[in-house]
Every structure is written in structure tokens, then in C-alpha cells.
Backbone as CSV, one residue per row, in Angstrom:
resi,resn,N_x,N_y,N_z,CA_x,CA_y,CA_z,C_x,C_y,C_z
1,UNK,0.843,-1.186,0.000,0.000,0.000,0.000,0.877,1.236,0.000
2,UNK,0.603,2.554,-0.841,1.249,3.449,-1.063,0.642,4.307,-0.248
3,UNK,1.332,5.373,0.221,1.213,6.053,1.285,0.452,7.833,0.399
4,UNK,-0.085,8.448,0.607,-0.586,10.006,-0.059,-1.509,10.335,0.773
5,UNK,-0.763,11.324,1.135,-1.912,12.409,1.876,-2.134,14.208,0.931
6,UNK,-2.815,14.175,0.794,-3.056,15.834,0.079,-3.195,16.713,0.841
7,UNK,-2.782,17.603,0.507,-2.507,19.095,1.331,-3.839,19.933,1.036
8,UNK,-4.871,19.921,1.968,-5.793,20.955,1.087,-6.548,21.346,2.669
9,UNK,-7.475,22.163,2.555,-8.186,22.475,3.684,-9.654,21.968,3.997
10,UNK,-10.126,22.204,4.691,-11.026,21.051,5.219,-12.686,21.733,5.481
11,UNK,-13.795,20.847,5.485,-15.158,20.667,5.746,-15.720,19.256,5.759
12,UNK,-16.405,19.030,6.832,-16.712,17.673,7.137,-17.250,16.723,6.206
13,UNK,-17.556,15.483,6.201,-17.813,14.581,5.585,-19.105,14.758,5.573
14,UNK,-20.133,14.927,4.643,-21.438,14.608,4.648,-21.780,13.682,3.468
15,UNK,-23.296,13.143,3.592,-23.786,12.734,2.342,-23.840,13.633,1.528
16,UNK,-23.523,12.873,0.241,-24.120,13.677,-1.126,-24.707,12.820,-2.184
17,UNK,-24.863,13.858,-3.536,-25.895,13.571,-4.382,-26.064,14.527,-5.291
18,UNK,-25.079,15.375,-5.919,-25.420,16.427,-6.424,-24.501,15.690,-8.139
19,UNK,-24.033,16.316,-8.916,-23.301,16.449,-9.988,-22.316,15.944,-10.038
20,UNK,-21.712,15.173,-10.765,-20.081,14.336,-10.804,-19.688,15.566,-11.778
21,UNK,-18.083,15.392,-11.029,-16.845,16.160,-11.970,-15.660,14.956,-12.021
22,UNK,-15.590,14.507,-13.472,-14.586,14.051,-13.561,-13.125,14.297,-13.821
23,UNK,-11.688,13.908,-13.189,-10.623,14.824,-13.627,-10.126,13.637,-14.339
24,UNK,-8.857,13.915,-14.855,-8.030,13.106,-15.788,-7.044,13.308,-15.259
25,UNK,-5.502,12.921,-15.227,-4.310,13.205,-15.439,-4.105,13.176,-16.664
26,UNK,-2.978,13.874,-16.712,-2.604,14.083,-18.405,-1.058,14.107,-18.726
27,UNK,-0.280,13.632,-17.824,1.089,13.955,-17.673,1.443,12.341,-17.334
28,UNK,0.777,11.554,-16.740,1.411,9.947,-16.076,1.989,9.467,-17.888
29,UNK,0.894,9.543,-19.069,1.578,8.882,-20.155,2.978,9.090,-20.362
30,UNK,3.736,10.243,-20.373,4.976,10.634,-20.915,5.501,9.792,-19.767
31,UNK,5.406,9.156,-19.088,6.570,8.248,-18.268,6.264,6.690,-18.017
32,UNK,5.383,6.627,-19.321,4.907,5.027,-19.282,3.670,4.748,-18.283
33,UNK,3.134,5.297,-18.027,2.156,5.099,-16.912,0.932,5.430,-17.777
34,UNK,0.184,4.618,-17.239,-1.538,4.775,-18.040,-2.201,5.914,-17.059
35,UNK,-2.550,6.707,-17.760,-3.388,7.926,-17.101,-4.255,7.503,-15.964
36,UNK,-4.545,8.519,-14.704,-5.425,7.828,-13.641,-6.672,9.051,-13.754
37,UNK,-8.085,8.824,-13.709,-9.392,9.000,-13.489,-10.034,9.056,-11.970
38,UNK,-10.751,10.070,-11.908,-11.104,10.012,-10.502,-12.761,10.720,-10.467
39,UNK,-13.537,10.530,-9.814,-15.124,11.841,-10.267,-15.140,11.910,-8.366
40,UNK,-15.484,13.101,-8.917,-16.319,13.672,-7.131,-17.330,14.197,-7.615
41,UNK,-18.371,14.683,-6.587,-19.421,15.186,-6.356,-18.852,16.795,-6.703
42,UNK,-20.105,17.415,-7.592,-19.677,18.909,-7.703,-19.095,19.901,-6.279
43,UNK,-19.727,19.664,-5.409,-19.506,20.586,-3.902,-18.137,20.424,-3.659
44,UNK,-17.637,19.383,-4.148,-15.910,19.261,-3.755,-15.322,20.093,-4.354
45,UNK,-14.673,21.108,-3.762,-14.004,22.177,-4.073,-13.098,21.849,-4.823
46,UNK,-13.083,22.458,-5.987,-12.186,21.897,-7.120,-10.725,22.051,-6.822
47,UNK,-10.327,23.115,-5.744,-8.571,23.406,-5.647,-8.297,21.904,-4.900
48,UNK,-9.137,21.180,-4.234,-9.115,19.782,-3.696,-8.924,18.887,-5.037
49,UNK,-9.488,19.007,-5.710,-9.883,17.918,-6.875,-8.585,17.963,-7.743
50,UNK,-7.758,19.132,-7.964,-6.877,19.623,-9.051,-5.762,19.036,-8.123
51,UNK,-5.454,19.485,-6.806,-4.723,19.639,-5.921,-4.258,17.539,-6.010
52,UNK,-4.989,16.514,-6.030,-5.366,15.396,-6.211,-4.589,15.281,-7.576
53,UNK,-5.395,15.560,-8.394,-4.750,15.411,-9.861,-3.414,15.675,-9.813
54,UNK,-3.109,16.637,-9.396,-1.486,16.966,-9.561,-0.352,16.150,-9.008
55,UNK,-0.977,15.835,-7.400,-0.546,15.166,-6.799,-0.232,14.036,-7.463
56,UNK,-1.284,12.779,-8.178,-0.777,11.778,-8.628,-0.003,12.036,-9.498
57,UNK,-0.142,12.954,-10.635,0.999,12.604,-11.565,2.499,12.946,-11.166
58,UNK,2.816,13.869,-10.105,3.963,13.893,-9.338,4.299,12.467,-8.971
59,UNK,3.545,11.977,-8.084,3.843,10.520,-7.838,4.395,9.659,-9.121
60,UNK,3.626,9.715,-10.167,4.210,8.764,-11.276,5.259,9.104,-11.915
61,UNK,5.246,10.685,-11.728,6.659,11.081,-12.427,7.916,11.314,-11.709
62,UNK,7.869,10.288,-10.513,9.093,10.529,-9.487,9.251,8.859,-9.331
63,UNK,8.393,8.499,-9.866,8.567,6.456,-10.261,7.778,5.849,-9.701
64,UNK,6.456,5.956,-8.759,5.190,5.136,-8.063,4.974,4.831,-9.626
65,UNK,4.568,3.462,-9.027,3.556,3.026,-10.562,2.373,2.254,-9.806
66,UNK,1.436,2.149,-10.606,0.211,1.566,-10.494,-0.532,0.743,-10.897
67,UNK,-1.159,-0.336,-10.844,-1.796,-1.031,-11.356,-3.093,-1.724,-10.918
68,UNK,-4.257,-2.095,-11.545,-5.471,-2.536,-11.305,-5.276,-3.302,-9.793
69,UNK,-6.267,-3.109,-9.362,-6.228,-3.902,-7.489,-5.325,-3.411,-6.701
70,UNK,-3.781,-2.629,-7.055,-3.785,-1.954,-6.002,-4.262,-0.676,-5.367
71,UNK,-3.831,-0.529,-4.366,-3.961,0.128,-3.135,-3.640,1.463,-3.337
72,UNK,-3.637,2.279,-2.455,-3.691,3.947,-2.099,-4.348,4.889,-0.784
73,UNK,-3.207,4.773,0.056,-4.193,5.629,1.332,-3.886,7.217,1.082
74,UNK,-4.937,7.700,0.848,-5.221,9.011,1.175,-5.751,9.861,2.734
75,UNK,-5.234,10.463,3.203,-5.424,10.930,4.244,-5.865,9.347,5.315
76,UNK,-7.140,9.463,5.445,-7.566,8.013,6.221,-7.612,6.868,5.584
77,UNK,-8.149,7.428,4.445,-9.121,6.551,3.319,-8.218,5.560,2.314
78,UNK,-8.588,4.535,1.975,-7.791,3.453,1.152,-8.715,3.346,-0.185
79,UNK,-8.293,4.271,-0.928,-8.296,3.637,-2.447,-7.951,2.455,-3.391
80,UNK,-8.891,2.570,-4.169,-8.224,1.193,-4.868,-8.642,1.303,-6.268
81,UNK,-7.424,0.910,-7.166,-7.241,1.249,-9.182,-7.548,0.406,-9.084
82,UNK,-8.651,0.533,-10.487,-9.688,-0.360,-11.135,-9.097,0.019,-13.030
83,UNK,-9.477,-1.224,-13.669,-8.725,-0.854,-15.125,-10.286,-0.250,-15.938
84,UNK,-10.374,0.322,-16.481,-11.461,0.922,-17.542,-11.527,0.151,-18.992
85,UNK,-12.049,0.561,-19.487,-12.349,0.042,-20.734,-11.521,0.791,-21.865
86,UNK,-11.558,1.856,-21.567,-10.297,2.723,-22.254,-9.059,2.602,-21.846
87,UNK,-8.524,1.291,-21.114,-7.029,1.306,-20.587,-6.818,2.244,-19.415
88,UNK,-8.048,3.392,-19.133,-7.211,4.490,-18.058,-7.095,4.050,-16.251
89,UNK,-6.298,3.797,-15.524,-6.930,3.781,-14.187,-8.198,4.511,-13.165
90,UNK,-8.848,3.875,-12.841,-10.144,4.311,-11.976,-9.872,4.274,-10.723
91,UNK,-9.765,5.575,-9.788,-10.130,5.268,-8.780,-11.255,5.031,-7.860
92,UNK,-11.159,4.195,-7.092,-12.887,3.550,-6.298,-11.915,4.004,-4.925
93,UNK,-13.042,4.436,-4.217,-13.683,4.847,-2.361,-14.529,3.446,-1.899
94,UNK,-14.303,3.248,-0.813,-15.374,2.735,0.209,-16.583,3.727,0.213
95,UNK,-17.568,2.924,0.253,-19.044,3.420,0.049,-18.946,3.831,1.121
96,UNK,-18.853,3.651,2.481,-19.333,3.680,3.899,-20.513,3.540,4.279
97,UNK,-20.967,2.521,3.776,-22.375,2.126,4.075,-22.522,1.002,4.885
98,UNK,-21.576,-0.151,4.682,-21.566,-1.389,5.712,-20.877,-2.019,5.423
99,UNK,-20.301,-3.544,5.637,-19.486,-4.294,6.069,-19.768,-5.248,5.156
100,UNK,-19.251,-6.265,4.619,-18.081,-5.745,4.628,-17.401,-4.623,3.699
101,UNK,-16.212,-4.066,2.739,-16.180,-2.704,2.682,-16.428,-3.414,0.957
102,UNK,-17.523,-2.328,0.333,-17.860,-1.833,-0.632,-17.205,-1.063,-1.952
103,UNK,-16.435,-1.097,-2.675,-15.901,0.129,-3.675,-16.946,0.581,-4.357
104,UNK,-16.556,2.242,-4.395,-17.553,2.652,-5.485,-16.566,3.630,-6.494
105,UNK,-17.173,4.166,-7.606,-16.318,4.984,-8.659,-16.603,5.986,-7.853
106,UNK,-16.180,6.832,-7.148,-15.655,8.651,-6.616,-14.751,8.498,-5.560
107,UNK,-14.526,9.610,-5.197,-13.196,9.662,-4.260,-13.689,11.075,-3.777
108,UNK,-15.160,11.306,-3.818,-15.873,12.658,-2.628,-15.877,12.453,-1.189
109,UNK,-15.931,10.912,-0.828,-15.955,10.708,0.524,-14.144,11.131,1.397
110,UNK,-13.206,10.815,0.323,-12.248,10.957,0.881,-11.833,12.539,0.731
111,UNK,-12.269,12.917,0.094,-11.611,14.383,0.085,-12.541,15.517,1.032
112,UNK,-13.654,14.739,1.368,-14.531,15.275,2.279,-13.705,14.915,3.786
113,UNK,-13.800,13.732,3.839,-12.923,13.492,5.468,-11.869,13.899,5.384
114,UNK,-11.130,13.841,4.351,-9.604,15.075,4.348,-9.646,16.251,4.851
115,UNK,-10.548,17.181,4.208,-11.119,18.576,4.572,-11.148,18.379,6.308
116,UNK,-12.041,17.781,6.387,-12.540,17.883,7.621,-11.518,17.924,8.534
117,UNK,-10.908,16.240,8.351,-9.631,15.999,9.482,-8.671,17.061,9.523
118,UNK,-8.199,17.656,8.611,-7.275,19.050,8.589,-7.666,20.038,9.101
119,UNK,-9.043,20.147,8.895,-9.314,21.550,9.617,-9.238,21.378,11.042
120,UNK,-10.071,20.156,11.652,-10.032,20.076,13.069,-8.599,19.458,13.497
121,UNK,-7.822,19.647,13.025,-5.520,19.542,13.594,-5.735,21.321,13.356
122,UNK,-6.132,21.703,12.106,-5.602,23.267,11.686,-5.864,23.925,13.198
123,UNK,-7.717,23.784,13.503,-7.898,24.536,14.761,-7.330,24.985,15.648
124,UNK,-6.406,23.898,16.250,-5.440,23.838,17.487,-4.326,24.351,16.946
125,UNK,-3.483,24.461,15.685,-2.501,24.737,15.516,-1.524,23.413,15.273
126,UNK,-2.361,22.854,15.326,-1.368,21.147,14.622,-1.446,20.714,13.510
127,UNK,-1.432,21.291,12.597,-1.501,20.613,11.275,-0.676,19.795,10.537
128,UNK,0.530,20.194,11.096,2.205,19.672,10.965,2.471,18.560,11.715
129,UNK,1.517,18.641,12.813,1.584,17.306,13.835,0.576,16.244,13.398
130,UNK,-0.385,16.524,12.576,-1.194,15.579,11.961,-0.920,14.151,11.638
131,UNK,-1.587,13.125,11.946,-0.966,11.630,11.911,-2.176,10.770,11.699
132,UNK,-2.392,10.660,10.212,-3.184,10.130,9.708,-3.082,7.976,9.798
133,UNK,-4.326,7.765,10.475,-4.652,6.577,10.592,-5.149,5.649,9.375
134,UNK,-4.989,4.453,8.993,-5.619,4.072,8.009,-7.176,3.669,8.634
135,UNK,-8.475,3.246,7.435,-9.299,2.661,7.889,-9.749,1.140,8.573
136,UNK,-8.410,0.746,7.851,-7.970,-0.871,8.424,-8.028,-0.849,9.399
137,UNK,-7.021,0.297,10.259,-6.038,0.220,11.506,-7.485,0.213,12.921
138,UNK,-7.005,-0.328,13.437,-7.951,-0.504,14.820,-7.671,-0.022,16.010
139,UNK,-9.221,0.987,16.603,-9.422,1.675,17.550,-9.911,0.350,19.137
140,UNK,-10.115,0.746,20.132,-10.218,0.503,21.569,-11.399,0.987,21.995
141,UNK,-12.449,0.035,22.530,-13.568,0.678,22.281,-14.495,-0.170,23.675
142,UNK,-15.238,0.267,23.566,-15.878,-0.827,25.820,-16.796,-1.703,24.500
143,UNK,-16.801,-2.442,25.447,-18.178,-3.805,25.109,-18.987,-3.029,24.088
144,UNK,-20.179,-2.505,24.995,-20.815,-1.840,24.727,-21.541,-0.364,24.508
145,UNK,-21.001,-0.170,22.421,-20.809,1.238,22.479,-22.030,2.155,23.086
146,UNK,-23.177,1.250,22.633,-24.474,2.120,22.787,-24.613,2.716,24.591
147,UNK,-23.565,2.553,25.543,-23.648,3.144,26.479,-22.950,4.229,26.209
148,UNK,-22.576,4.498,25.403,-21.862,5.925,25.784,-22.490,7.254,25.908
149,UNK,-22.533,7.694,26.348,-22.838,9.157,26.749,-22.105,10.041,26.042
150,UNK,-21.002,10.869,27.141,-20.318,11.692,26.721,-19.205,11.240,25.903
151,UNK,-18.565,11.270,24.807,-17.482,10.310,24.344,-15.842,10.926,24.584
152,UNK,-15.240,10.276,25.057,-14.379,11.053,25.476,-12.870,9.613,24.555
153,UNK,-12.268,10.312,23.456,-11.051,10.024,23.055,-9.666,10.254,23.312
154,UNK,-8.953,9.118,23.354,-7.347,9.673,23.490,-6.727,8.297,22.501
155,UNK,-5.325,9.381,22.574,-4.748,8.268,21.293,-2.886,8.557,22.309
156,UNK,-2.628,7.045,22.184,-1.653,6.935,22.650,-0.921,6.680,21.081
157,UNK,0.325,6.376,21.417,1.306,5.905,20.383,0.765,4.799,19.009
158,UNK,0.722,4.680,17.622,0.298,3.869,17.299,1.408,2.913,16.804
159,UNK,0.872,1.232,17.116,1.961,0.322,16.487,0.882,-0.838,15.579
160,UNK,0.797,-0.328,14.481,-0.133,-1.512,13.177,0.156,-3.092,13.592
161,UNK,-1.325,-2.987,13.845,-2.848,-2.399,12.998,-2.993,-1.118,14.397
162,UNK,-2.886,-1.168,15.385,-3.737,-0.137,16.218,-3.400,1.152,16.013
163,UNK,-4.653,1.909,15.930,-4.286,3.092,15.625,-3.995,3.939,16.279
164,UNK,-3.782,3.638,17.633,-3.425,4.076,19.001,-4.707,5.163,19.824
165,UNK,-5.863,4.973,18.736,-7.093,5.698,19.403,-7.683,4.560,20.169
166,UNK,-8.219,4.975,21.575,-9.172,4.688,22.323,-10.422,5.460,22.397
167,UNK,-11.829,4.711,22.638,-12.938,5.107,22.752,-13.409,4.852,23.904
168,UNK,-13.979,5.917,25.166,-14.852,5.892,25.609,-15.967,6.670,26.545
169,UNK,-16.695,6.479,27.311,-17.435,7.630,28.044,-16.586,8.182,28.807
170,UNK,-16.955,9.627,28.785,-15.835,10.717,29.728,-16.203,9.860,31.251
171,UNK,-17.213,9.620,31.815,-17.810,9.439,32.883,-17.067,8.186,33.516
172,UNK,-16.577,6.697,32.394,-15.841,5.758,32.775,-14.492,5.795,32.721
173,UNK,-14.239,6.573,31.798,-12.532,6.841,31.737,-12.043,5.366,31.024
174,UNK,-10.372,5.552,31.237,-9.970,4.427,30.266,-9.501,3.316,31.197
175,UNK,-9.432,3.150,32.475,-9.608,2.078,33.206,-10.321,1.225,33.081
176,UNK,-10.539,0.315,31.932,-11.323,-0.692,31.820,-11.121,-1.693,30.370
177,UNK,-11.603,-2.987,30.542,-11.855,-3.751,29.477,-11.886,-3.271,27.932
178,UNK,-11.193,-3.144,26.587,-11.204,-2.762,25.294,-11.303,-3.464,24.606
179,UNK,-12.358,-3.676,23.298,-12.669,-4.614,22.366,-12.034,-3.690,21.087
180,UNK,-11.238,-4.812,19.917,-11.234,-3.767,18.789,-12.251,-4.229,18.220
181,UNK,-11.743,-3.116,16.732,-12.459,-2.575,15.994,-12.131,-1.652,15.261
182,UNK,-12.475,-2.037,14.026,-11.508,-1.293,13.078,-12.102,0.324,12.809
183,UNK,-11.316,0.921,12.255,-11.905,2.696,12.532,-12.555,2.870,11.436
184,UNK,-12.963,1.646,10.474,-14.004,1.676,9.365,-15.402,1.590,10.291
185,UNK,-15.322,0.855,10.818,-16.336,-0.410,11.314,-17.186,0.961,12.474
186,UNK,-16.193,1.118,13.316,-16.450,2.490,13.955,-17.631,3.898,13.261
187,UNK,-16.450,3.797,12.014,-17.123,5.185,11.062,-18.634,5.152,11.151
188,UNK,-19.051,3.643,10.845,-20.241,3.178,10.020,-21.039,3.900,11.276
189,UNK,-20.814,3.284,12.933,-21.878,3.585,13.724,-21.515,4.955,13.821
190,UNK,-20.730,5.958,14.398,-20.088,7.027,14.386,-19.543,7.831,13.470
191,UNK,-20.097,8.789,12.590,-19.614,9.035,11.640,-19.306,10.494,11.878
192,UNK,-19.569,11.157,13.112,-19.421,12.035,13.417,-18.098,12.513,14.165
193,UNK,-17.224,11.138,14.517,-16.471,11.247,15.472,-14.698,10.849,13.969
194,UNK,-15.106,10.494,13.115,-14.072,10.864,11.871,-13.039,11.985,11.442
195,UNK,-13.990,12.853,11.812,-13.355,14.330,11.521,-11.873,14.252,12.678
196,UNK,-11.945,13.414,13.492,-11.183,13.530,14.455,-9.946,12.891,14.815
197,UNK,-9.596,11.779,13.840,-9.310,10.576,13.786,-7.457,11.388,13.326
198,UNK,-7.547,12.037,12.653,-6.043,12.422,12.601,-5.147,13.309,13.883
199,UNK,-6.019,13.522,14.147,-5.101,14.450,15.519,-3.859,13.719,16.266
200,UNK,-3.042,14.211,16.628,-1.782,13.555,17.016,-1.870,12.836,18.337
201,UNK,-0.604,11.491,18.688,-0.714,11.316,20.191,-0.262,12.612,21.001
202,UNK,-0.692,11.808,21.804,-1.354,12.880,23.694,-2.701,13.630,23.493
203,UNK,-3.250,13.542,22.415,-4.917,14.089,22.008,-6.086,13.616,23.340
204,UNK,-6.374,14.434,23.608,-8.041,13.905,24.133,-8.601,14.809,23.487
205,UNK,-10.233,13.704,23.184,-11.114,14.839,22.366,-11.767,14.511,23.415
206,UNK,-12.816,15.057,23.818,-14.606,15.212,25.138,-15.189,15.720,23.603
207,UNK,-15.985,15.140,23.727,-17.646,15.456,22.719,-18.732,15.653,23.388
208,UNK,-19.127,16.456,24.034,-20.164,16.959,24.450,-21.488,16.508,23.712
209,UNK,-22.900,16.236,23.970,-23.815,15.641,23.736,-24.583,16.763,22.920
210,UNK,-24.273,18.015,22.845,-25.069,18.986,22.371,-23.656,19.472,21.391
211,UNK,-23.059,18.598,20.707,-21.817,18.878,20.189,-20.896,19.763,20.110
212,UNK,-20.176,20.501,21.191,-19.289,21.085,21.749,-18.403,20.292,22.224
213,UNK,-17.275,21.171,21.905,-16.030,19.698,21.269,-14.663,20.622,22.432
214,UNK,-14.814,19.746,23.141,-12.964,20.138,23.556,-11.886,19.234,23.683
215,UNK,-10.710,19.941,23.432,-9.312,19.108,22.972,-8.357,19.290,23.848
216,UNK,-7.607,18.675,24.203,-6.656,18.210,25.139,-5.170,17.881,24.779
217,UNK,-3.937,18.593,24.866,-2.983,17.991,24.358,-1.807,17.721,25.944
218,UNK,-1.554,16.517,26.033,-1.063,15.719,27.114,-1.435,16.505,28.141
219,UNK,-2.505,16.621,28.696,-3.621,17.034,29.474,-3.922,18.247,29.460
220,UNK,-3.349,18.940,28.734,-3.416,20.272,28.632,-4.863,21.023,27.935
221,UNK,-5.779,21.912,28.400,-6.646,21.967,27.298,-6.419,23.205,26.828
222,UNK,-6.913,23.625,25.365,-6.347,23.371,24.276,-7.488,24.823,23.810
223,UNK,-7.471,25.921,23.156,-8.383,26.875,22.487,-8.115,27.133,21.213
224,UNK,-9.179,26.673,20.361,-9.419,26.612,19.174,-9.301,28.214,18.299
225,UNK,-8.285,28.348,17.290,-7.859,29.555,17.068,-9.147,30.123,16.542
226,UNK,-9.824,31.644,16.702,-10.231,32.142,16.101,-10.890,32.060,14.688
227,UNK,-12.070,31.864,14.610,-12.239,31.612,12.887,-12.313,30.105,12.427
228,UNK,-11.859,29.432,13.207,-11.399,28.048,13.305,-12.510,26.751,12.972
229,UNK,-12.474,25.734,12.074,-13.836,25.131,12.116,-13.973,24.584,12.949
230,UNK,-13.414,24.234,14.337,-14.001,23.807,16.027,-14.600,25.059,16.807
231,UNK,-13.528,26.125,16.300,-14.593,27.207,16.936,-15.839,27.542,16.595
232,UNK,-16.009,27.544,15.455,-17.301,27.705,14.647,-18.202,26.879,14.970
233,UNK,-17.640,25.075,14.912,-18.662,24.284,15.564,-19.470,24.492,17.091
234,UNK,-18.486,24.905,17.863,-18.652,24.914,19.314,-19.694,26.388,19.212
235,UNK,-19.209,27.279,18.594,-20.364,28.599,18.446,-21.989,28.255,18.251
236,UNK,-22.035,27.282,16.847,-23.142,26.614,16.775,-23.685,26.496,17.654
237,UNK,-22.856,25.047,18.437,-23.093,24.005,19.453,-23.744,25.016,20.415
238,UNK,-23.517,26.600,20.726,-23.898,27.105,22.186,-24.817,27.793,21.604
239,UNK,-25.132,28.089,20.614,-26.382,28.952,20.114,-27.689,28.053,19.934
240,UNK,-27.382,26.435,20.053,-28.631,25.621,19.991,-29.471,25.902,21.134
């Protein structure tokens, strides 16, 4: 599996349904490489979409090569080249719909949780400290999630598969029994708690039930810069 993360800025993962934009590369041929294909949803900000495009053909023109069935992690997310009918590579996303994992033709889901995860590292001022998990990699989680209340995360060191995140109620703390579970498997019930998944070790996140979000760095807590999409959330969160 090849490693790519894109540099772009962030807004959370939602459903969509609007307009496909398809990009091309146009530069992989001149170095023997079959061109790669990708479609997102129109709302995906195209400096994301271009930003992508460019990115791969850098990759091919510094010697990554590619071929049908393999692999590609982007930020969280694991891609996977599919061959076309025109010879070009396709990239397919996990649907995130259920288990086991699904491919589909776009790559909106990943550039959506990209956005997102960057902005909420940008908030704090960690963006550089950012430490992107795969969806494989496996979180720490109690028996039973449906007790949770307040959710309260920390991520120790990670050594694969674990992604060194733990899950659980602020109220029980992490003194106790952990089942895995992979941070796909997670997504599916929790899809709200994604955006969060890159933040660096010594992180605690608290998620507040009326979604007001505070962050913790090796116990320290933590104020979301100005302008910031945690500040903005938490503004929401107190105007409900």
C-alpha cells in the first residue's frame, strides 16, 4: 500500500448527491504510466480535486507506478485502481455504508474526510503534527458502544494495525476492558467522530452531547484559534 496524503483544507464529511466532476491526469503517459481518473461530487471544491490530480501525476513522475487492485491511502481513506475500458486507471472509495467494505467509482468521501480531518488539527494549531490513521487500523472501544454518553477520546502511540485511538465515556474513563475494531467499522456507527481521527498522540477529544467539542494535548486543554472550524462548531453548538 502506497502512502498520499493531500494538502488541502477542510469541511466535514457529509452525504451527497449532487453532480459528478470528472478529472483526468494528463502527464502519467509521458513516463509510461496509463493515465489515472477520478469523479467527485460537484460541492468538492475543485482546488481539492486539481490539488489530487497533480498530486498523482507527481507521484508517477518521481517512479510510483500503479496497477489494477492496487492500493492507495489518502489521508484516512484506502483507495483502490480499477482498469477501464479505455485502458485508463479508476479510482474507487469505500461506500461507507456497511461491512463488509464496498468500492464505489468517486473519491468525494475521501476528500470530504480530508477537509474535515485538517481543519479540526488546523484549529489547534497542529496541522504539521497531523498523523493520519488508516481505515484498516484498529481503535479501543468498551463492550458496549451504545452506552456511551459523553465520548471522550485519546490516542496513545500507534503500532499496526492499532491506531493508538481509544474510545470511551468521559464518565468511565480508560480504566477498563477494550474490544477492537476497526476505525471503518467504527465510522459506520459514528460518523461524526471521523473528523477527528487524525489528531496527534497525547490528544483527548470530550464530545459533548449537544456537540461542543474540547481538545486536550497531554492534558493540557487546548483553544481553538479564532475563525477556526471547532470554533465555529462549538459557536453553533452554544447557540442551539
Amino acid at each position: 500500500m502506497k502512502l498520499f496524503v493531500v494538502m488541502a483544507a477542510l469541511l466535514p464529511m457529509l452525504c451527497f448527491g449532487g453532480n459528478a466532476v470528472v478529472y483526468e491526469t494528463d502527464r502519467c503517459a509521458a513516463f509510461g504510466h496509463p493515465e489515472i481518473r477520478f469523479e467527485v461530487e460537484d460541492s468538492v471544491p475543485q482546488v481539492d480535486a486539481e490539488w489530487m490530480k497533480s498530486g498523482l501525476e507527481s507521484m508517477v513522475a518521481e517512479g510510483s507506478r500503479f496497477s489494477p487492485g492496487d492500493t492507495l491511502q489518502m489521508g484516512w481513506m484506502v483507495l483502490r485502481f480499477e482498469q477501464s475500458s479505455d485502458g485508463v486507471l479508476v479510482l474507487h472509495e469505500p461506500d461507507m455504508h456497511g461491512m463488509p467494505i464496498r468500492y464505489v467509482a468517486t473519491v468525494t468521501r475521501t476528500l470530504r474526510a480530508l477537509r474535515a480531518q485538517k481543519d479540526v488539527a488546523d484549529s489547534f494549531g497542529m496541522l504539521e503534527q497531523a498523523s493520519f490513521p488508516s481505515i484498516l487500523d484498529v481503535i479501543g472501544v468498551p463492550v458496549d458502544l451504545d452506552e456511551i454518553g459523553t465520548v471522550q477520546l485519546h490516542r496513545e502511540p500507534p503500532s499496526s494495525p492499532m491506531s493508538g485511538w481509544y474510545l470511551t465515556d468521559l464518565a468511565s474513563g480508560f480504566d477498563q476492558q477494550f474490544r477492537p475494531v476497526s476505525l471503518y467499522e467504527l465510522a459506520l456507527l459514528r460518523p461524526d467522530l471521523v473528523k477527528f481521527f487524525a489528531l496527534p498522540v497525547g490528544t483527548d477529544v470530550v464530545l459533548l452531547t449537544d456537540g461542543e467539542v474540547h481538545v486536550f494535548s497531554d492534558g493540557q486543554p487546548l483553544v481553538p484559534r479564532e475563525g477556526s472550524f471547532i470554533e465555529a462548531l462549538n459557536r453553533a453548538a452554544s447557540e442551539r
